[in-house]
TIZA-113548 format. One line per 3 residues: for each residue x, y, z of N, C-alpha, C. Coordinates in steps of 0.001 Angstrom, whole numbers, always signed. Layout:
X,Y,Z,X,Y,Z,X,Y,Z  ...
***
This chain:
+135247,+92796,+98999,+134168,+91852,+98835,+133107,+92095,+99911  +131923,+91629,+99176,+130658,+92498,+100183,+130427,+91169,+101373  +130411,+91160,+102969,+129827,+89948,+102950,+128393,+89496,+102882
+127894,+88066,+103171,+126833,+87708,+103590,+125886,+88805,+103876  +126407,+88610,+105520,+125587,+89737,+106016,+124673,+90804,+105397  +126324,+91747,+105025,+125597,+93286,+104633,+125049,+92743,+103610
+125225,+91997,+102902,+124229,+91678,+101150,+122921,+91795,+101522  +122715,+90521,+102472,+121117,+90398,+102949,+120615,+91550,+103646  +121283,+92521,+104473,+120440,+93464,+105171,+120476,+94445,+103918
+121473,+94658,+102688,+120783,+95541,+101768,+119801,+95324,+101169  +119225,+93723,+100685,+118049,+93427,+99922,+117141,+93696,+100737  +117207,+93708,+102072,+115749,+93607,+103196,+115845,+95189,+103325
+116651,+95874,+102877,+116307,+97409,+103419,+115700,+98004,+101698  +116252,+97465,+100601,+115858,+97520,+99439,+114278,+97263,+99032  +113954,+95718,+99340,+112390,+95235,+99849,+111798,+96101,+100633
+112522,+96638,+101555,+111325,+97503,+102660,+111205,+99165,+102002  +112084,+99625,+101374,+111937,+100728,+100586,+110924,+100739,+99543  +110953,+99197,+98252,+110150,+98996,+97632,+108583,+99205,+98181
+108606,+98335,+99387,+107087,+98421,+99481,+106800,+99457,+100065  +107363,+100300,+100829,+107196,+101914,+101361,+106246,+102666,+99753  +106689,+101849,+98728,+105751,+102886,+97414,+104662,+101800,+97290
+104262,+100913,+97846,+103535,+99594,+97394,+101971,+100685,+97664  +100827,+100532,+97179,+99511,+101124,+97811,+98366,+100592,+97580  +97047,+100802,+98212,+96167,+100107,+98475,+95258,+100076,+96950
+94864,+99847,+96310,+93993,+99933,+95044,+92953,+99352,+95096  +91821,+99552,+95223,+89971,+98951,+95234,+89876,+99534,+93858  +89353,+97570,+93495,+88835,+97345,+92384,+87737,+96844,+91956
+86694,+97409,+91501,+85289,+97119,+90797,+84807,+96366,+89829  +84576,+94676,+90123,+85042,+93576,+88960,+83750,+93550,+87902  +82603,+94499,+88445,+81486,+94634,+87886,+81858,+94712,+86849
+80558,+94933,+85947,+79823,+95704,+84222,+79936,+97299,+85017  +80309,+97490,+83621,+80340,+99401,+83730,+79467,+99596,+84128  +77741,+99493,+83982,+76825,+99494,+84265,+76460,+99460,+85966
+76876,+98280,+86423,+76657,+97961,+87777,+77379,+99271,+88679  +78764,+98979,+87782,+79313,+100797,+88978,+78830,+101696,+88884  +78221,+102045,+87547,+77196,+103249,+87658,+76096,+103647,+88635
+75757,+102204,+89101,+74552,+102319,+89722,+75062,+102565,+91607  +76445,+102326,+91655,+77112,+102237,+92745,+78117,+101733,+93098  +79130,+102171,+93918,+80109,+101354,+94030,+81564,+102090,+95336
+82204,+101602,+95604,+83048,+101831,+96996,+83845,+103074,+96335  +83905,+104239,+97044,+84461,+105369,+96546,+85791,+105301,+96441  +86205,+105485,+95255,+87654,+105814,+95444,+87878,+104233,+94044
+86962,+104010,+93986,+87223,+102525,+93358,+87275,+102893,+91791  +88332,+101521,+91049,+88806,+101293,+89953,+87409,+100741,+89633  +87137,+100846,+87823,+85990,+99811,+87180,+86870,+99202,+86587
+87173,+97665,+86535,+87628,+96714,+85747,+87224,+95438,+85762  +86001,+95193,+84544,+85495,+94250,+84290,+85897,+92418,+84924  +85730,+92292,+85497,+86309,+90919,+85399,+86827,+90006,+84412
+85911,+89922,+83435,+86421,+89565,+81977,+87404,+90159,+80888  +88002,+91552,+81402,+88892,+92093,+80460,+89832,+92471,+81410  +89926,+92343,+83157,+90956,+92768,+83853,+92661,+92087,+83467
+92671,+91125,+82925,+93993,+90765,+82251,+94879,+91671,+81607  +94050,+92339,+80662,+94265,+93291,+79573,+94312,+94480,+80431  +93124,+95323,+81026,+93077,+96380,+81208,+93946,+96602,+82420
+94257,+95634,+83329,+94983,+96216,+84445,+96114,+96565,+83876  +97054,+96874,+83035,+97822,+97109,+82683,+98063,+98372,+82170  +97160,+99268,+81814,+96361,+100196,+81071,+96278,+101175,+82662
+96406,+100748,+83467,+96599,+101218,+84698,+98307,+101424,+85570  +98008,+102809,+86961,+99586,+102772,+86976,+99260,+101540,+88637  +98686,+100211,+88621,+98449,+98856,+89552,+99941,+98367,+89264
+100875,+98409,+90437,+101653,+97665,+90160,+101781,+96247,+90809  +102589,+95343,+90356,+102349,+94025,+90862,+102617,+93471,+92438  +103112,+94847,+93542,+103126,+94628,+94692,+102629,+95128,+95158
+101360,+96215,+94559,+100613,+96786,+95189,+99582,+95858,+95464  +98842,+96555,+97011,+97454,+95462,+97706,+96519,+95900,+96821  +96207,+94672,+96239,+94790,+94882,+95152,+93802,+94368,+96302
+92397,+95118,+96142,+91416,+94528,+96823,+90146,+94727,+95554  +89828,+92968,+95457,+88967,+93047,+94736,+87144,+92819,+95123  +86206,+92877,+94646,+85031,+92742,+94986,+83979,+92767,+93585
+82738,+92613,+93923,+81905,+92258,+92727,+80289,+92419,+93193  +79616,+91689,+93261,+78077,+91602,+93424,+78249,+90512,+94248  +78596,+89290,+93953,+78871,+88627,+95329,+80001,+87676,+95739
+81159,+87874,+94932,+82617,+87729,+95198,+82959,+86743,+94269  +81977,+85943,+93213,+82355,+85031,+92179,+83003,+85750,+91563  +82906,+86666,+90899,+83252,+87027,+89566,+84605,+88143,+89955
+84970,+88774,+91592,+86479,+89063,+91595,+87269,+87893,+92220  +86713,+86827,+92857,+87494,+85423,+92815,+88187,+85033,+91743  +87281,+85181,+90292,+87892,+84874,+89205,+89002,+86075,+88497
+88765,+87317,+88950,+89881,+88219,+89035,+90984,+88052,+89533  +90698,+87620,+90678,+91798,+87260,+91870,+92677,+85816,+91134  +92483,+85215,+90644,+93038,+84247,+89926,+93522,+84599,+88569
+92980,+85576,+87715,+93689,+86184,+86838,+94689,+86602,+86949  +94601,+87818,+88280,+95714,+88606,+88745,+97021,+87826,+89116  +96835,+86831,+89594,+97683,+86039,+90508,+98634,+85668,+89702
+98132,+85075,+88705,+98289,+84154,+87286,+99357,+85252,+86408  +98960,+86472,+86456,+100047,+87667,+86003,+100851,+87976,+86536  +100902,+87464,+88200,+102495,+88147,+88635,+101667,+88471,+90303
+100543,+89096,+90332,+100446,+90298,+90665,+100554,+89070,+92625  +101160,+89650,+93452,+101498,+88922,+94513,+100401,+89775,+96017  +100164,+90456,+96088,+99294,+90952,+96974,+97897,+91345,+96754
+96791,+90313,+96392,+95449,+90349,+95643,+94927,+89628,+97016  +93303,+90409,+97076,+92230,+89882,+98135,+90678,+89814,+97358  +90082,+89145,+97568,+89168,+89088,+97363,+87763,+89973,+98411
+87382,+91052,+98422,+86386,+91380,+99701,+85466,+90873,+99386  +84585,+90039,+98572,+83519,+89755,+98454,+82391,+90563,+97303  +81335,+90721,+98194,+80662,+91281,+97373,+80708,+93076,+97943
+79965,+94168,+97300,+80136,+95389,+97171,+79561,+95714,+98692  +78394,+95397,+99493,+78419,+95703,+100684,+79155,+94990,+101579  +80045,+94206,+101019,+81000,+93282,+102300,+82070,+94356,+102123
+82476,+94698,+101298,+83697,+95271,+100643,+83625,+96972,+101261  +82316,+97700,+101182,+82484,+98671,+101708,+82033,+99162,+103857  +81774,+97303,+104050,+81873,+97344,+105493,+83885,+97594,+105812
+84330,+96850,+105292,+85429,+96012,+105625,+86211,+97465,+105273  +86484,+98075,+104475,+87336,+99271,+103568,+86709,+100426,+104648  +85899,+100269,+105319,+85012,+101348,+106254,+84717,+102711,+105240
+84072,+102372,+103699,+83602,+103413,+102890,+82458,+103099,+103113  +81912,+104522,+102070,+80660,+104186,+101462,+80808,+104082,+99900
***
């Protein structure tokens, strides 16, 4: 029989393995349009209004750090509450697209 103990230090070494694959994902809550015109390199386009659907369509998993942003942080706030609402447990809001690429230290 396993005790206490070792049980819990296998789930906490299990958890810490898990998130060893966990990774950072910047996401673009704009119109296709708006990213066209610019946007934080390296970054996902997913609408705000269809990110329910489309994040899934993606390999975003639900413990990965989502960082979201927009034009001026309304519209990935309302991402950020989508996401949340799906599971997804490590979601930020950066604001808008020049807050987002101070903070991420891109361009």
């Amino acid at each position: 029989m396993i005790s206490k103990r070792k049980m819990f230090a296998g789930c906490i070494g299990l958890f810490l393995a898990c998130s060893a694959f966990a990774k950072d994902v910047v996401i673009d809550v704009r119109t296709p349009q708006e990213f066209q015109s610019g946007h934080v390199e390296g970054a996902l386009n997913l609408p705000h209004d269809s990110i329910g659907q489309d994040i899934f369509k993606t390999k975003v998993a639900k413990d990965d750090h989502v960082i979201l942003y927009c034009r001026s942080g309304r519209r990935s706030e309302l991402a950020l509450g989508t996401l949340k609402g799906l599971g997804f447990s490590r979601v930020e809001n950066y604001g808008g697209l020049e807050q987002a690429q101070k903070r991420l230290q891109k361009p």
